[in-house]
TORKOLLUM-417946 format. One line per field, with one value per residue (C-alpha): y, x, z; residue in one letter; residue number from 1. Coordinates in steps of 0.1 Angstrom, whole numbers, padded with zeros to 4 digits. Layout:
N
Y = [Y,...]
X = [X,...]
Z = [Z,...]
code = [A,...]
pos = [NUM,...]
// end
This chain:
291
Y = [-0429,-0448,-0420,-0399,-0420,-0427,-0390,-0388,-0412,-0397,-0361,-0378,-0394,-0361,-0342,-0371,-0364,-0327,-0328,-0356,-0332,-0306,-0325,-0332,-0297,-0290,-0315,-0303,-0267,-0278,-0297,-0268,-0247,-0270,-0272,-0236,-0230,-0257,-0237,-0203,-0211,-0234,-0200,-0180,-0199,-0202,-0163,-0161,-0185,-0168,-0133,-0142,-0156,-0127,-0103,-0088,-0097,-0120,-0119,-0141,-0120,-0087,-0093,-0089,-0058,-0043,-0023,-0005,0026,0030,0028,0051,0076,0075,0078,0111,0122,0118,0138,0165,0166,0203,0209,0189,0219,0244,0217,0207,0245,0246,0214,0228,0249,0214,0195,0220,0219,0186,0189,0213,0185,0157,0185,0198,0162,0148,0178,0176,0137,0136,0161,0142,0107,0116,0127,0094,0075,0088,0082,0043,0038,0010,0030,0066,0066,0094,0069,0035,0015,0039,0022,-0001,0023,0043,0014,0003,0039,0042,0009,0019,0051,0026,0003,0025,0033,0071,0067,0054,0090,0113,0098,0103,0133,0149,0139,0156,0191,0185,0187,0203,0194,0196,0163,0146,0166,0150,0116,0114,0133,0104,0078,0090,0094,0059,0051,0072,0070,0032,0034,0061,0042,0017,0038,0053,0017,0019,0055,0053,0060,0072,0110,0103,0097,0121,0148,0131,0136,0175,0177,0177,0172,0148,0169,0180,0144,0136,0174,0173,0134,0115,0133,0146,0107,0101,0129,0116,0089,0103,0129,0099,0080,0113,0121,0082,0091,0125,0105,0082,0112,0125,0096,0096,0128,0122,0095,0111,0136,0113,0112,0152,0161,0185,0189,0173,0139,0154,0173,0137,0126,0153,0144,0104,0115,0130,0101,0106,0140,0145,0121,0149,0162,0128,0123,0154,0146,0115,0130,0154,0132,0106,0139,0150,0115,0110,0145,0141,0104,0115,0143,0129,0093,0117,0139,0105,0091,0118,0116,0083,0079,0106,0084]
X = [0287,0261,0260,0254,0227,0208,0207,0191,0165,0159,0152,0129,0106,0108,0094,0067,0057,0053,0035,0011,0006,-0001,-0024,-0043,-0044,-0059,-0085,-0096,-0094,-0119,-0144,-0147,-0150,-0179,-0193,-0196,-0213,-0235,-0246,-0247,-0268,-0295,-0297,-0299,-0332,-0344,-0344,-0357,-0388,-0392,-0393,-0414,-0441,-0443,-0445,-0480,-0479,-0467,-0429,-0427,-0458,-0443,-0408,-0420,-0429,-0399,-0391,-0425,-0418,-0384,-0399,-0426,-0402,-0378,-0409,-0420,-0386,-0380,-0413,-0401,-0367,-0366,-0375,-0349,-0320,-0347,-0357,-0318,-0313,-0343,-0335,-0301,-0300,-0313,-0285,-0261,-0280,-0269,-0236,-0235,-0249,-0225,-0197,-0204,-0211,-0176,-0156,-0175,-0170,-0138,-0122,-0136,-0124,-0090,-0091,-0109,-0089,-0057,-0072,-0075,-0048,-0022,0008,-0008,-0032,-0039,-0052,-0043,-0071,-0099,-0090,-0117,-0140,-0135,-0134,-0168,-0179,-0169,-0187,-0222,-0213,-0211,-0234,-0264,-0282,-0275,-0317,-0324,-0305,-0325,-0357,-0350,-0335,-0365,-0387,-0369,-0360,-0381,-0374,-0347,-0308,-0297,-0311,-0292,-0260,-0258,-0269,-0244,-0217,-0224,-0219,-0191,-0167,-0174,-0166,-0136,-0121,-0117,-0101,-0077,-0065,-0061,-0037,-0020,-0007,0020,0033,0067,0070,0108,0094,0073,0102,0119,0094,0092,0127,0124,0094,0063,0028,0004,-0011,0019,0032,0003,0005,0039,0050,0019,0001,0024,0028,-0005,-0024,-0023,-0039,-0063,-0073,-0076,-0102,-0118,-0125,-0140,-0161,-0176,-0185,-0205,-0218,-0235,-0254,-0262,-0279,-0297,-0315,-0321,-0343,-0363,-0375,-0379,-0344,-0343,-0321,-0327,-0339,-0370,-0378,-0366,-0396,-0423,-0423,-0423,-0453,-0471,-0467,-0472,-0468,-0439,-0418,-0392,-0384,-0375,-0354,-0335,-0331,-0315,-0293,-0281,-0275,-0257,-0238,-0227,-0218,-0196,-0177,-0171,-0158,-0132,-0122,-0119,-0100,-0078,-0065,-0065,-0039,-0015,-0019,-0013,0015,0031,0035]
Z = [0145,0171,0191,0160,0146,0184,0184,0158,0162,0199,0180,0158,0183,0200,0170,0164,0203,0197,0166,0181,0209,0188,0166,0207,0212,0180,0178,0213,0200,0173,0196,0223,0190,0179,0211,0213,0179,0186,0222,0205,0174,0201,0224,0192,0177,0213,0215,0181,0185,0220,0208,0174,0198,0217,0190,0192,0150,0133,0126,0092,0082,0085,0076,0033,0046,0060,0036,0026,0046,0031,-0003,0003,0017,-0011,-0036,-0015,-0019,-0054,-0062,-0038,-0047,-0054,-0021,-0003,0001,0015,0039,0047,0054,0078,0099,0102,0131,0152,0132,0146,0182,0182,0175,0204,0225,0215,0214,0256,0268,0253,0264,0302,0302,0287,0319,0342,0326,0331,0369,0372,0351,0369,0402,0391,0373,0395,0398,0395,0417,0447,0470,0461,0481,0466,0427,0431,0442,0413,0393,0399,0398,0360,0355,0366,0346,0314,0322,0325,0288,0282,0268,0307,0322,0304,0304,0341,0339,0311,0342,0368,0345,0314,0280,0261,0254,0288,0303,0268,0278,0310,0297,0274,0297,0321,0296,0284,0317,0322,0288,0283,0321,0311,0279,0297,0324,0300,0283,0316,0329,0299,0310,0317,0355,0355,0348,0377,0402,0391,0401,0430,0440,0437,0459,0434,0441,0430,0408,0393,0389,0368,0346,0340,0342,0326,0309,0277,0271,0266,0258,0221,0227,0250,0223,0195,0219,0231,0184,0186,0215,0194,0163,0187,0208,0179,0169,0205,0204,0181,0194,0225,0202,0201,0236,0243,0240,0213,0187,0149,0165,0179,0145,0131,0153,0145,0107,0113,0137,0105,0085,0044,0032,0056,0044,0028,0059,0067,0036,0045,0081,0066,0044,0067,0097,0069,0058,0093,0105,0072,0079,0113,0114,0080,0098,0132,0118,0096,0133,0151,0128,0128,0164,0169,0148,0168,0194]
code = [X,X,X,X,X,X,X,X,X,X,X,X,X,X,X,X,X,X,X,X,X,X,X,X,X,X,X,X,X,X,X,X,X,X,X,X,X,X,X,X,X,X,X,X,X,X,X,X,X,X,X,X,X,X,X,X,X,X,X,X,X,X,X,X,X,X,X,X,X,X,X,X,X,X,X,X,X,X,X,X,X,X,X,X,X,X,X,X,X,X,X,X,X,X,X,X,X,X,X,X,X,X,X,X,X,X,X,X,X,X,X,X,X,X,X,X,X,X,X,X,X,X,X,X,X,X,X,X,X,X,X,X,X,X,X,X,X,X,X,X,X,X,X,X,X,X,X,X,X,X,X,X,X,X,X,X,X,X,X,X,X,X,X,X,X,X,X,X,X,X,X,X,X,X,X,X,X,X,X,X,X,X,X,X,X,X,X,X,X,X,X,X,X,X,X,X,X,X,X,X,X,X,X,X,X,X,X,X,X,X,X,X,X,X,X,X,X,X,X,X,X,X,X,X,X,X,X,X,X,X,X,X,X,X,X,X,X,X,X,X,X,X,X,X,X,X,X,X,X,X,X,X,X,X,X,X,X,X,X,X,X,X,X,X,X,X,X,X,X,X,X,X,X,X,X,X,X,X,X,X,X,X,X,X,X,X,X,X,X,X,X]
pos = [1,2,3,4,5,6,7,8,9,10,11,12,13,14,15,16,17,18,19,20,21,22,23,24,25,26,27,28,29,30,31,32,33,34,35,36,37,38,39,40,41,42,43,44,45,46,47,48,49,50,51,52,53,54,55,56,57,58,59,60,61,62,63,64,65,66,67,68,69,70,71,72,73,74,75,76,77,78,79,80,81,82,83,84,85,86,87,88,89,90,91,92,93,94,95,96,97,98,99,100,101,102,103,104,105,106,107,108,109,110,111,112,113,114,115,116,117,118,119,120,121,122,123,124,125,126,127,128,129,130,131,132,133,134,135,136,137,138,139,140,141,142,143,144,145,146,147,148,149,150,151,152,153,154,155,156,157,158,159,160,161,162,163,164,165,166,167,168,169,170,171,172,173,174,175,176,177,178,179,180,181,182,183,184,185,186,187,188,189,190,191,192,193,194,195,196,197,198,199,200,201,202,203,204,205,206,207,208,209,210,211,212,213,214,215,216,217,218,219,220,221,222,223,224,225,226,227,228,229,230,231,232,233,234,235,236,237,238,239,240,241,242,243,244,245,246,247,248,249,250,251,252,253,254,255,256,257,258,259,260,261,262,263,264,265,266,267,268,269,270,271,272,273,274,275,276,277,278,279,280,281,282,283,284,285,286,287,288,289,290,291]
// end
């Protein structure tokens, strides 16, 4: 009976001790967690004051403003409204340039992503002491502002959608090769051995051992990348690249009395977007849930 009852008062000092050190970790948890909000709202009313005194106007001046232009282009486009389909059928052919832009860079980036991807995967890899090398290459891929590459590029071969193809190709093996080998460090390497055994390249390895377990997911990430791809390219219009972002640009350029052909751009890009990403999440879950 003593040993019954000291047992019991030795497992209830052990439960005060954890919940006491619980009650430390938590507090701790909470004052890092203050500490941190306190850091990040100081650096972000630093940057605000520092940017709102270099503004060339005044920021608290012009923010009532902000949403003039939208007004006046929804007021432009009400009066025309009749106009809007014949001006959503002429902007087409640029909205489907576009397309056509986003729709070459993902499938050029998305091939090479996956040699890449393979080639720095731990495990999978052709030569092993290149993965960092490869690594770093698909970072400078990312980290470089697709807008930066063909601003260069337009330089270099002028205007048109080829300097945005490559700009967003770029961006997106670096992009995509890291989400890849992401996803090829949990294939199963027993297929792997086994065409190993019977005398199969590398090449083959990675066609016939990797590659049918994660195409799936590949594909889901490679619909993702199109949606974003498209928005892309339509920025890029805006710098000399063609497609519905430069027309996007011309009416913007003309100010009031072109306003429509904004509204329509709008509604077409809004449209498209809409489309693409229902029809893109719809093919990504059936893929994933294939797995």
């Amino acid at each position: 009976m003593a040993e019954t009852t000291i047992g019991q008062s030795v497992g209830a000092e052990r439960t005060t001790e954890i919940q006491d050190a619980y009650m430390a970790m938590t507090r701790t948890k909470r004052m890092y967690g203050g500490i941190m909000l306190v850091i990040f709202i100081a650096l972000m009313t630093s940057g605000f004051m520092l940017a709102d005194s270099r503004n060339a106007g005044g920021f608290w001046d012009g923010i009532l403003n902000v949403f003039n232009f939208p007004g006046e282009v929804v007021k432009e486009a009400s009066e025309k409204i009749t106009l809007l389909p014949a001006l959503m059928v002429k902007f087409f052919p640029s909205l489907i340039e576009t397309i056509n832009i986003a729709a070459a860079s993902t499938l050029v980036g998305g091939l090479i992503a996956i040699v890449l991807s393979l080639l720095s995967t731990r495990g999978l890899a052709r030569f092993p002491r290149l993965i960092g090398l490869f690594r770093r290459l698909m970072d400078i891929m990312r980290a470089i502002p697709e807008i930066v590459v063909a601003l260069v590029l337009i330089f270099v071969l002028g205007g048109g959608p080829v300097p945005a193809m490559i700009a967003i190709a770029l961006h997106t093996t670096g992009a995509l090769g890291k989400l890849f080998s992401e996803i090829n460090e949990n294939a199963s390497l027993k297929p792997l051995e086994g065409l190993e055994s019977t005398g199969a390249t590398w090449a083959q390895r990675m066609l016939l051992g990797v590659v049918p377990q994660v195409a799936p997911n590949w594909l889901s990430y490679a619909l993702l990348r199109f949606e974003i791809n498209i928005r892309a390219s339509a920025i890029l219009g805006f710098v000399g690249s063609g497609g519905i972002g430069y027309d996007l640009k011309n009416a913007f350029s003309w100010g009031q009395g072109r306003y429509d052909e904004v509204a329509a751009i709008f509604i077409l890009l809004f449209l498209t977007i809409v489309f693409f990403d229902q029809l893109s999440s719809h093919y990504r879950n059936k893929l994933v849930g294939k797995v």
